[in-house]
N, C-alpha and C positions, 0 to 999 in steps of 0.2 A: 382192376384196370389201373394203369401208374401212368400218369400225365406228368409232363414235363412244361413248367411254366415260367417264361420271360417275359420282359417289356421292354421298351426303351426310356423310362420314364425315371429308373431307377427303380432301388429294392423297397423305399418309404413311398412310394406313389399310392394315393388310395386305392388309384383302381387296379392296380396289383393284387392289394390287400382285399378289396372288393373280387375280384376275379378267385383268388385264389379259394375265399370261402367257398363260392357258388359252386366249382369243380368240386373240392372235397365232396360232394353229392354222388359222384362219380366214382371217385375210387382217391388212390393214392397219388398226392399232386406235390412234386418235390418243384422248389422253387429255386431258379439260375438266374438272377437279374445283374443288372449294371449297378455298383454301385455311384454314380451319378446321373442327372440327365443327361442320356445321350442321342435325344434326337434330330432326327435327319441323317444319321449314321450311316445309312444305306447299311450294304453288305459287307462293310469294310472288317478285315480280321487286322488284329495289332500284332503284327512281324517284327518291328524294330525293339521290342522291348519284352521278359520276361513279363507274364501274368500274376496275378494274385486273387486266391480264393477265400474267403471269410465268413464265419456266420455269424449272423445276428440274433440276437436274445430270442426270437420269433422261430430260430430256425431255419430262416430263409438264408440262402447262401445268394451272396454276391460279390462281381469281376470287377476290377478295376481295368474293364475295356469295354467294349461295343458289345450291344446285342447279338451282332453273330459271334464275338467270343465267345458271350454265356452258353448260348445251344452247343456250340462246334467243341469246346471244351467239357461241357456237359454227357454227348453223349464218344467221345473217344477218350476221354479217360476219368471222367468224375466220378459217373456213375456205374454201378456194380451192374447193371442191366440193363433193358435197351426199354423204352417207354413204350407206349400203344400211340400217344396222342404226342403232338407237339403242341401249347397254343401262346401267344403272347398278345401280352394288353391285358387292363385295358386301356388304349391310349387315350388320353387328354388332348381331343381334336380328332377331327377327319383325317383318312386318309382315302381319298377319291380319287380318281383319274389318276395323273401324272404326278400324285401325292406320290403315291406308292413305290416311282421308281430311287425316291429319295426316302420314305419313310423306315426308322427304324426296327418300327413294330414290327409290317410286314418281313423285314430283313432278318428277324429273330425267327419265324415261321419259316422263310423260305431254309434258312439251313439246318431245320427239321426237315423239312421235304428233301431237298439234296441226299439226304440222308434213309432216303426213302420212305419218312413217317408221315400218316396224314397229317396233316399243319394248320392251324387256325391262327389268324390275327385279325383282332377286336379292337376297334374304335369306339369312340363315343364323340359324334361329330362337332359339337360345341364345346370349349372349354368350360372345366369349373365344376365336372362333376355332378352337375343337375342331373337328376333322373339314374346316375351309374345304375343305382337296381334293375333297370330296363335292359342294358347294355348287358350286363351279369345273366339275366335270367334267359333272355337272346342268345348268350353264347351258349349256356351250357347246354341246351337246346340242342344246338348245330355240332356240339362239340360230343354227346351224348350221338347223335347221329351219327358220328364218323366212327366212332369206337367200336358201333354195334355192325357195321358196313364198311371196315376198314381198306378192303380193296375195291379198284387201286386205289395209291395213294394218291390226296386231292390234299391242294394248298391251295386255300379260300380266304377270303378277303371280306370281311362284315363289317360294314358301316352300321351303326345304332344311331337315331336322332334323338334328340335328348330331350324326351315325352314319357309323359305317366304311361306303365305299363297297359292301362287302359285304352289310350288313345294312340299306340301303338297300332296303325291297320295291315299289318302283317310283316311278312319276308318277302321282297321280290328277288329273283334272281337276275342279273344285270350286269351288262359289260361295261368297262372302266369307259364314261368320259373324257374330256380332256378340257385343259383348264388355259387363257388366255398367258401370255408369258408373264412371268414373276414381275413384279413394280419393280419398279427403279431402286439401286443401294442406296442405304441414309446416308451422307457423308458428316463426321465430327472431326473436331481437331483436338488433338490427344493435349496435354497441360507443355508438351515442347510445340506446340504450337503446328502439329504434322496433322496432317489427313489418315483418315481412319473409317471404316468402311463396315456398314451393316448389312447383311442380307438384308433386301427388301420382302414384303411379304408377298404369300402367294398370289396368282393368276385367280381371277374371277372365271364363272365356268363359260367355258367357249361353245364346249358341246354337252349339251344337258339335255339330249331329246329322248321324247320314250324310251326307254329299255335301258338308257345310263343310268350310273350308279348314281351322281347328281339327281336325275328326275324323278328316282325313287325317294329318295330324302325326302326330296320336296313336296310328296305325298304322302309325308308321313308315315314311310314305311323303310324298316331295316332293307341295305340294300346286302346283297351276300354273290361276292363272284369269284368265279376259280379262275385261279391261275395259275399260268404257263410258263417256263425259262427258255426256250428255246425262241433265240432273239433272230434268228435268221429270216430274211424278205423272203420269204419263198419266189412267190411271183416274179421279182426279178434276177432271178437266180440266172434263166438263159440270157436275161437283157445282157447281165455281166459277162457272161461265157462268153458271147460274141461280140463286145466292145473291148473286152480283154485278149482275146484272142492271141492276137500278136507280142502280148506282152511275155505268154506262156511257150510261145514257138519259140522267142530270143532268149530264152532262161536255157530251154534245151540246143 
């Protein structure tokens, strides 16, 4: 089996390094990482500028762009062959609910899936790397899963809480949460004396009821949920047709 492993965390992040040992278990696990952090990247591909590929003493190759540079370059011209598995992580922090549509991690996974391979991206919900052996042994777990039961392809979302493998009380399956809006920007003043502006941090969870990803954390158990790209309301797909209506009669 050939896995294919990114993160957003960069190619030195431990739990890269942690990640990538655990899959060797598995099979053949060639590494595609960013060389810097670049989280919260989302899906972003870098258009405005030529790429660069490098490897490191270790082996592992890394972009001087985004998470989904690593995959999206990875698997249309890097590699000599097409993987089994996609996974990245492990990430340093949650990514829960409304994390995801901003996280880089997941962003790394999903253009494995685009690509139609199954996809894994791995959190470890607390910073600081307490516990990664738990997160590691979780994934390859699920990532072992998907290789052996490949069709179709599933791009899954695993949150690890960061507890001894012991007190670990399972995997629940669970749909993404949603998190209260982000805190307000820091405001500083740069040494000319101007305004300057930090992301504030994330929303506390809004919706953490049974069956979210949030409420399984908080039972101490990995939460693991598949996802989906197809952004379309269905539901109100006719509301539009016939509030638009007129808009489509005057075009013709």
């Amino acid at each position: 089996m050939r896995i294919l492993l990114a993160n957003d965390d960069g190619y030195l992040a431990p739990g890269l390094q942690a990640l990538y040992q655990g899959l060797c278990r598995l099979g053949e696990v060639t590494v595609v990482a960013p060389e810097q952090n670049a989280s919260a990247a989302s899906n972003a591909l870098t258009l405005n500028r030529p790429l660069s590929v490098f490897e490191a003493a270790n082996g592992f190759h890394y972009v001087n762009g985004t998470p989904s540079d690593c995959v999206h370059i990875a698997l249309t011209g890097l590699l000599d062959f097409r993987p089994d598995l996609v996974v990245s992580g492990v990430n340093n922090g949650a990514n829960l609910g409304d994390d995801t549509i901003y996280s880089g991690t997941v962003a790394a996974a999903t253009e494995g899936f685009l690509f139609g391979l199954p996809s894994l991206a791995v959190s470890l919900v607390d910073k600081g790397w307490e516990h990664l052996d738990t997160a590691v042994d979780v994934a390859v777990d699920v990532a072992r899963d998907l290789l052996h039961a490949p069709a179709p392809a599933m791009l899954i979302n695993l949150n690890v809480p960061n507890l001894p493998r012991r007190e670990l009380r399972g995997v629940q399956v669970a749909r993404l949460g949603k998190r209260h809006p982000s805190q307000p920007v820091v405001v500083q003043r740069n040494p000319r004396d101007e305004p300057i502006y930090w992301i504030g941090g994330a929303g506390h969870a809004l919706d953490d009821q049974p069956g979210t990803d949030f409420h399984a954390i908080a039972q101490g158990c990995a939460a693991l949920t598949p996802l989906q790209l197809d952004l379309t309301h269905h539901p109100m797909l006719e509301t539009c047709r016939a509030r638009f209506a007129d808009l489509g009669a005057a075009q013709r």
